[in-house]
N, C-alpha and C positions, 0 to 999 in steps of 0.2 A: 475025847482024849486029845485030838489032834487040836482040838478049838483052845484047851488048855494049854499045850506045850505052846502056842501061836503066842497067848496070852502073857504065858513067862517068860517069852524069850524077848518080851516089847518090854516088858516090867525091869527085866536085865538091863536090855537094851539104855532104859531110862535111869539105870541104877550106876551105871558104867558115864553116862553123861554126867548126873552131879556129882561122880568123885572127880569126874574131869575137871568141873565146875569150881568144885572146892576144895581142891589137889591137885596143884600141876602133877604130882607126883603122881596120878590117880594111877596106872598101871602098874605101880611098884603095890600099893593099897589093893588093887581088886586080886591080885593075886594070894593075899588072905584067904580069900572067897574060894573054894577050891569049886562052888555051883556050877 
């Protein structure tokens, strides 16, 4: 469970980089996301 949450918080992690990538706006965007 712990090796899980490890795994989605990098997968987030990575999910938060390409709105960055392809959104300067990305923080106003991940805030959609309520994960």
């Amino acid at each position: 469970m712990v090796i899980a949450a490890f795994l989605f918080s990098l997968k987030m992690k990575n999910f938060i980089r390409l709105t960055w990538i392809t959104n300067p706006s990305g923080k106003r965007m991940f805030s959609l996301f309520p994960i």
